[in-house]
BARO-345387 format. One record per residue (C-alpha): residue in one letter; x, z, y. Coordinates in steps of 0.001 Angstrom, whole numbers, plus 500000, padded with zeros to 6 digits. Example, Ala and Ser with C-alpha at 12.3 -4.5 7.8 and 13.67 -1.06 7.14 Angstrom:
REM residues 2
A512300507800495500 S513670507140498940 
***
This chain:
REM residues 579
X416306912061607837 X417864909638609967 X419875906875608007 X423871906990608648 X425156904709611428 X427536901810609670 X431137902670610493 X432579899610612430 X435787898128611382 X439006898922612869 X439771898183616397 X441831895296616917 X441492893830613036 X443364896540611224 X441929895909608114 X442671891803608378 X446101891369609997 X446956888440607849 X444706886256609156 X445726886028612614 X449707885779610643 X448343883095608973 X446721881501611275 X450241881271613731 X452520880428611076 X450468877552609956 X450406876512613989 X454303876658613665 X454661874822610653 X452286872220611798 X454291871679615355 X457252871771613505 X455870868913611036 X454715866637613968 X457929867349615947 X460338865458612719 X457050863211612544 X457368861998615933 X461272861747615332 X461434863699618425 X463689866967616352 X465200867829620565 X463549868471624111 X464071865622626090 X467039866305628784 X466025865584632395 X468251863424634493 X470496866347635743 X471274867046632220 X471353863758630852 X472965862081633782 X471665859264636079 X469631858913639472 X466685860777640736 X464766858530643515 X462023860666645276 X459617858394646719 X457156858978649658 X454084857156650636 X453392856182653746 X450373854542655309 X449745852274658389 X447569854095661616 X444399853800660451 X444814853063656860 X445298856889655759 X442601856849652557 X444984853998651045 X447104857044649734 X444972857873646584 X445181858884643369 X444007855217642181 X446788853447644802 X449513855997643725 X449167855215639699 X449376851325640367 X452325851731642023 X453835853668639054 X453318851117636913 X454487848546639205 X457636850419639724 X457789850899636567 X457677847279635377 X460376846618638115 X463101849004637168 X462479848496633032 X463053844898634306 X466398845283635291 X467088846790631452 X466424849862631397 X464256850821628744 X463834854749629489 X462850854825633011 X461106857212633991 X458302857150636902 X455663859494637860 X453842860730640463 X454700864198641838 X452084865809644273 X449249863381646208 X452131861109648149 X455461861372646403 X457081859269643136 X459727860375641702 X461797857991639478 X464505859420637212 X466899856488635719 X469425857276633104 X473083856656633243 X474516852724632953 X472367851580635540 X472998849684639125 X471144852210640906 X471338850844644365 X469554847883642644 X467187849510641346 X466303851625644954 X466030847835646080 X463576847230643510 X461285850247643580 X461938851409647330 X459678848033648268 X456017847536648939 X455153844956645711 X454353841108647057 X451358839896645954 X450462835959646676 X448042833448645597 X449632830161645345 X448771826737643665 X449796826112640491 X451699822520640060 X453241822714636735 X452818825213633848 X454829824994630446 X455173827489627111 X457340830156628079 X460812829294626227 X463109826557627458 X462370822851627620 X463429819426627579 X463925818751631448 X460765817505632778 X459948813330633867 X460309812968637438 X458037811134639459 X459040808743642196 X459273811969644862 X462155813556641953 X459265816346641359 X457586817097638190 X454724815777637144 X451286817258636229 X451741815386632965 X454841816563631901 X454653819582630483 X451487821248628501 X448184822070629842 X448002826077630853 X444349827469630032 X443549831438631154 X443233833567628015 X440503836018627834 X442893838899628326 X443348837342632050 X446961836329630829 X447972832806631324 X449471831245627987 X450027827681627899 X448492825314625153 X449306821686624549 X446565819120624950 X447236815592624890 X444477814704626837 X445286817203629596 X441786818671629798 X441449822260629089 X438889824965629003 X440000828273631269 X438808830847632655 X436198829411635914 X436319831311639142 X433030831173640598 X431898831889643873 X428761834286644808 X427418831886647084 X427027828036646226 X428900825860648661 X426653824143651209 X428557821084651464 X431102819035649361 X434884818981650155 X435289815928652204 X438650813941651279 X440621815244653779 X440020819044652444 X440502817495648810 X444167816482649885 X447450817994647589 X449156821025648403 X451395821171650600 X454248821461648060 X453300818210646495 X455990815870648285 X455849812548649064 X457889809247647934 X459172809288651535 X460934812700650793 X464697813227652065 X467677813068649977 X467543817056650401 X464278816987649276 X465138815305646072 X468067817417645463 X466113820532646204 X463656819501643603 X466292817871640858 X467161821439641045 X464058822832640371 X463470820659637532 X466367822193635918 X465593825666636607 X462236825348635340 X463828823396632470 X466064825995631712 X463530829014632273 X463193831349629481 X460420833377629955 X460859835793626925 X463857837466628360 X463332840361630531 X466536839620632700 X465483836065632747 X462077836946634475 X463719839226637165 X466345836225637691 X463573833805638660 X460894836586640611 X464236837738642773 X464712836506646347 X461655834103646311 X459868833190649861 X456305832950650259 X457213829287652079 X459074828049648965 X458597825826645945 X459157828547643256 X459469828902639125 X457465831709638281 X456806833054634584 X453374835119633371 X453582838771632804 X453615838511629185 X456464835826629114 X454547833534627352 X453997830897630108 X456429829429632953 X455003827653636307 X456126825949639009 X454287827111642225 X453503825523645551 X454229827740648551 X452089830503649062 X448733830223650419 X446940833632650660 X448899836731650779 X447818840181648862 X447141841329652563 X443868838538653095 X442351840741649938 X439725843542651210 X439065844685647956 X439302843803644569 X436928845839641439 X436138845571637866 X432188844853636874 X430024843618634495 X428840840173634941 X424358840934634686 X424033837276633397 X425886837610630071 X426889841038630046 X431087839977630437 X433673841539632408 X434605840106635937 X436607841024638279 X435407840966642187 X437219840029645426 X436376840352649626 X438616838597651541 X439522839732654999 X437849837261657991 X441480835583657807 X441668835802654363 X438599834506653463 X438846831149655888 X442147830346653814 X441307830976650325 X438235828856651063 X440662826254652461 X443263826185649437 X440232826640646555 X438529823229648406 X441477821450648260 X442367822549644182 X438625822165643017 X439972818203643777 X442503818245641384 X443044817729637367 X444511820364635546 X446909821913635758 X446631821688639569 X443550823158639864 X444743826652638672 X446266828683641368 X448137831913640242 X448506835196641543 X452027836228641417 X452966839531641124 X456534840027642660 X457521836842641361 X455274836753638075 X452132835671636937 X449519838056636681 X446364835305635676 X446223831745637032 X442647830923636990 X440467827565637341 X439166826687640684 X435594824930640010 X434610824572643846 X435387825732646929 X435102829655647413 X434388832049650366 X434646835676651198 X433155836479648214 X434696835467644768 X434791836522641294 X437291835793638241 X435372835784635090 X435881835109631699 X436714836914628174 X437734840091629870 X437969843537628520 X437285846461630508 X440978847516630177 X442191844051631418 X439489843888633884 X440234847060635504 X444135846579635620 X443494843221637205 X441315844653640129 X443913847249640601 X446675844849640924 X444533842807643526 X443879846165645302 X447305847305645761 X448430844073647138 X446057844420649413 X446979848140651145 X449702848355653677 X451259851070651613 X455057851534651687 X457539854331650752 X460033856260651985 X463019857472650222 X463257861403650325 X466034861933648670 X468600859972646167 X470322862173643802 X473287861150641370 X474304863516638488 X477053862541635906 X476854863253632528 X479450865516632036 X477824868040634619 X474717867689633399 X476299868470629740 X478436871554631629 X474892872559633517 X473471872823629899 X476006874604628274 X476150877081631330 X472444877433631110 X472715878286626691 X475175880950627870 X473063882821630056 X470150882639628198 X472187884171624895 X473852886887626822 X470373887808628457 X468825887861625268 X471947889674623480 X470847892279626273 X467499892652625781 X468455893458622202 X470815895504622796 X468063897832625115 X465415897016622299 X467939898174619386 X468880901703621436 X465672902874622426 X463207901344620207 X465371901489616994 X463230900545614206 X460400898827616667 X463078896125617812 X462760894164614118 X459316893773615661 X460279892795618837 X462842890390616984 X460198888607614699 X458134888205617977 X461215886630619727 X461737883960617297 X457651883069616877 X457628882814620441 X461221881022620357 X460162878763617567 X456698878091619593 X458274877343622766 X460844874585621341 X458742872933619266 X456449872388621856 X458854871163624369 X460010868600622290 X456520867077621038 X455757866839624914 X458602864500625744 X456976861443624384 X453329863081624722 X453467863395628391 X456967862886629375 X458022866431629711 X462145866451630526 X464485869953630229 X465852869835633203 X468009873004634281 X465105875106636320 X463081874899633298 X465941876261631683 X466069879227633954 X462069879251633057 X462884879597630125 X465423882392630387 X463258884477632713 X460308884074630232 X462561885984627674 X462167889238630135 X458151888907630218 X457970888372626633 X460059891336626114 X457877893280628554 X454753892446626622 X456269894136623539 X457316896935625839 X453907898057627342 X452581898103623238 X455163900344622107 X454962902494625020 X451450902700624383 X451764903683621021 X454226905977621837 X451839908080623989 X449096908045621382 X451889909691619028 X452826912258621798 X449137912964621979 X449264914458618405 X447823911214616272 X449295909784613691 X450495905973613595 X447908904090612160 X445169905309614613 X447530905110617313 X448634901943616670 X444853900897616773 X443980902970619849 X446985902224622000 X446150898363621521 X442976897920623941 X444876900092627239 X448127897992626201 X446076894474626116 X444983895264629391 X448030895863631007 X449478892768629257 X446936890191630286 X447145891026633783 X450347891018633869 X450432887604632417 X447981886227634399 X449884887152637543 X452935885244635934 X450505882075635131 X448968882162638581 X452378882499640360 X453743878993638056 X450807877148638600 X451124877862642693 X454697877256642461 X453882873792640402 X451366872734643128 X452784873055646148 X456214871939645213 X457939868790644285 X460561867366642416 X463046869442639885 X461149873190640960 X458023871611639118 X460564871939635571 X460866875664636490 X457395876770637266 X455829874260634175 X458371876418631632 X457274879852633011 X453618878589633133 X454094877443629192 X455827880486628060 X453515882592629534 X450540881305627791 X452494881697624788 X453618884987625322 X449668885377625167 X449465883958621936 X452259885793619749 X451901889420621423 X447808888879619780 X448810886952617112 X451685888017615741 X452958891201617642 X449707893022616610 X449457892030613383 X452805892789612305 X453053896182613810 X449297897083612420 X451181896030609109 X454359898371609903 X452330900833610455 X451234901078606442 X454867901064605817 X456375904663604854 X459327903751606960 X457136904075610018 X454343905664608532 X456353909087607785 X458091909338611402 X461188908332610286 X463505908860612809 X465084905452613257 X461772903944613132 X461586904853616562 X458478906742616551 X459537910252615295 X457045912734616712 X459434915255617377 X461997913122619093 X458733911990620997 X457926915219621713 X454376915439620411 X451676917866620434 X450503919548617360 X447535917353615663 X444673916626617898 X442125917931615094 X443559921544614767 X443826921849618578 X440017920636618672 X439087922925616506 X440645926318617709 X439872925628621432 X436246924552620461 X433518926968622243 X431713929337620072 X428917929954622453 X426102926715622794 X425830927044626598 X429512926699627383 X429479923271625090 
***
């Protein structure tokens, strides 16, 4: 006798609905933990609802030069933007890219904003120039001047090049230091003769005019006065400078202040710049090419600072106005150089993309400039609450009349998904820097109608199995596969439409079609997580169980057939052919 066949388990998990209960609730407790944790307990508002100015940026290239517009180009110059308009004090600017050649940068309310297209609407300046006078970074007793009125190498501290490729000054009586060497990948076939060895250009001479020795009494006292750890301080003494002038310059990191010569290589003589590992002692370096014009003048300025004691034979590369690294020159370089020292590949890699951007003949165009206020942003909000609770006061109004006892369901899945959806939304504000702006608000509104929907096809479903003559706790089980169907491509349709819409389109649109795309998934999640499970549960209740008939499922308001059995059973053939 053949052995019995083991009966499977219910279809869809009837016998273990908790788990999958479990399993979301603890997701929603956890989210809800980490959003108080990250003392984030609201969705960050976008700039139409918080008020400010929207700047949408476009890149453009010179003839030629089209593969400058990358992904690699495009990120440095959202950080470099970045660094510009948090310099003018605003400490929740917001820059990203948007597409392959736009930026978008959203600045909140209090700020200058035609300052701060000025500052992000330019190409960044990068220059090389020789370093004549480097100090700590706070202010200072007013350097000794020499007979020419300019400072001295000897009057302020040493600067050495820290292994981060920072520059941070250090005292040293002696005025010798150990920096960071630049190197060249070819040894120099002859010696700097004296006339290559002479000073920079910016190095005056006693004969200097009684302009000239106002000019630099002056910048004594600005570099006197320079205070390098103030943010607005740094702007002050990076705006307006010419590549042809004597400037004050501070490092990046505020810890250092220079005086610099005029410039002597421009970002535009570098070819390319890259992070690599050095095969000699295994250390990070970074790697320039110089143009043909480039290279014939950095070998020109590096001869002529190889002659001098330190600090003047650092030259730094400034930044729009700030120090990025100031590096040792050891001997006279060509085409072909290399800053080395205690890099990591972090500092190494930032370095070479700084280099590399200065380099590009990228610049952008301003698409569009948009100014909101506050107060319409906060009516745009309040607008957008109200038509999200009279569309869902509708849908459970329509729920509550047809569905009667099914809508609690519906209800509990509303709030799961409800509950999902904000906590979410406000852990990826500082996460990824996810705003509410008003389309995602209208996302989120129209995502109410496809999560409804989702509950819709189920009941349906089960509704037919119960006109069919079966009873609710098979139905529920059997109606579940045809309705999961219907549900996941009809979500998938409303993913793949978001995620086109979020491709090709730019700017504020993106908010809508992210919020759909999000709520969708989720509407995934809770209609198999908690939808099922709680109407497989309902379905042992005698509420629903029995037919009740505000439970919504009453067979004879349904209309169903007598019990599937019987019928089986009295239209069953007698004879064994006509089976």
């Amino acid at each position: 006798m053949a052995a019995p066949k083991k009966s499977r388990g219910p279809a869809g998990g009837q016998g273990r609905p908790g788990r999958s209960l479990a399993l979301i609730l603890i997701a929603m407790v956890a989210l809800t933990g980490g959003m108080f944790l990250a003392d984030q307990p609201t969705p960050r508002l976008g700039i139409d609802l918080a008020g400010g100015t929207s700047i949408t940026l476009e890149a453009k290239s010179e003839p030629g030069q089209e593969s400058a517009i990358n992904k690699t180009n495009m990120d440095t110059a959202v950080q470099i933007m970045e660094r510009r308009v948090n310099g003018l004090g605003v400490s929740e600017a917001e820059v990203q890219t948007q597409g392959n050649r736009n930026i978008i940068v959203n600045i909140p309310k209090g700020t200058n904003s035609a300052q701060a297209r000025e500052q992000v609407g330019t190409t960044a300046k990068l220059y090389f120039r020789p370093v004549l006078t480097v100090a700590q970074g706070t202010p200072t007793p007013a350097p000794s001047a020499s007979s020419s009125g300019k400072p001295s190498p000897s009057a302020s501290p040493s600067a050495s090049a820290s292994g981060n490729g920072k520059a941070s000054a250090t005292p040293d009586a002696s005025g010798s230091t150990q920096g960071r060497a630049v190197t060249d990948g070819l040894k120099a076939d002859t010696t700097p003769s004296p006339k290559a060895s002479a000073t920079p250009k910016a190095d005056a001479t006693p004969s200097a005019s009684a302009a000239d020795e106002a000019a630099a009494a002056k910048l004594q006292k600005q570099f006197a006065a320079l205070d390098c750890s103030s943010k607005a301080s740094r702007a002050e003494a990076a705006r307006g400078a010419k590549p042809t002038d004597t400037v004050v310059a501070c490092s990046s990191e505020g810890d250092a202040k220079y005086v610099l010569g005029p410039a002597q290589v421009s970002g535009t003589d570098v070819d390319s710049a890259k992070a690599a590992i050095d095969q000699t002692n295994g250390q990070w370096i970074v790697q320039m090419e110089f143009t043909k014009g480039g290279a014939k003048k950095f070998q020109k300025i590096t001869g002529q600072l190889a002659q001098q004691q330190s600090p003047r034979n650092q030259f730094a590369i400034a930044l729009d106005g700030e120090v990025v690294s100031a590096p040792y020159v050891r001997t006279a370089l060509s085409a072909n150089a290399e800053i080395s020292g205690s890099f990591t590949q972090q500092s190494a890699e930032d370095l070479a993309n700084v280099l590399s951007y200065g380099a590009l003949p990228l610049s952008f165009k301003e698409q569009s400039v948009t100014t909101v206020t506050a107060a319409l942003g906060g009516e745009q909000l309040q607008a957008g609450l109200i038509a999200g609770a009279i569309g869902l006061a509708l849908v459970v109004i329509y729920l509550v009349a047809y569905y009667r006892g099914l809508a609690f369901i519906a209800l509990l899945s509303l709030m799961a998904s409800g509950i999902l959806t904000y906590t979410i939304m406000s852990l990826l504000g500082p996460a990824i820097g996810f705003a509410l702006n008003l389309p995602a608000v209208c996302g989120a509104i129209v995502a109410i109608g496809i999560t409804a929907d989702s509950f819709i096809v189920y009941f349906e479903r089960i509704r037919d199995e119960i006109r069919d003559g079966r009873t609710l706790r098979p139905a529920v089980q059997r109606a579940w596969p045809r309705a999961r169907r219907t549900i996941l491509v009809s979500d998938f349709v409303s993913f793949l439409a978001a995620a086109v819409l979020f491709v090709v389109t730019v700017g504020k649109v993106q908010g809508f079609a992210f919020t759909l795309g999000l709520t969708t998934l989720l509407d995934v999640v809770v209609v198999f997580l908690f939808t099922k499970p709680v109407m497989t549960l309902m379905a042992r209740t005698k509420f629903f169980s029995s037919g009740h008939p505000w439970s919504g499922l009453d067979p004879k308001r349904l209309g169903a057939k007598p019990p599937l059995r019987r019928s089986r059973s009295v239209n069953a053939p007698t004879d064994p052919k006509e089976a």
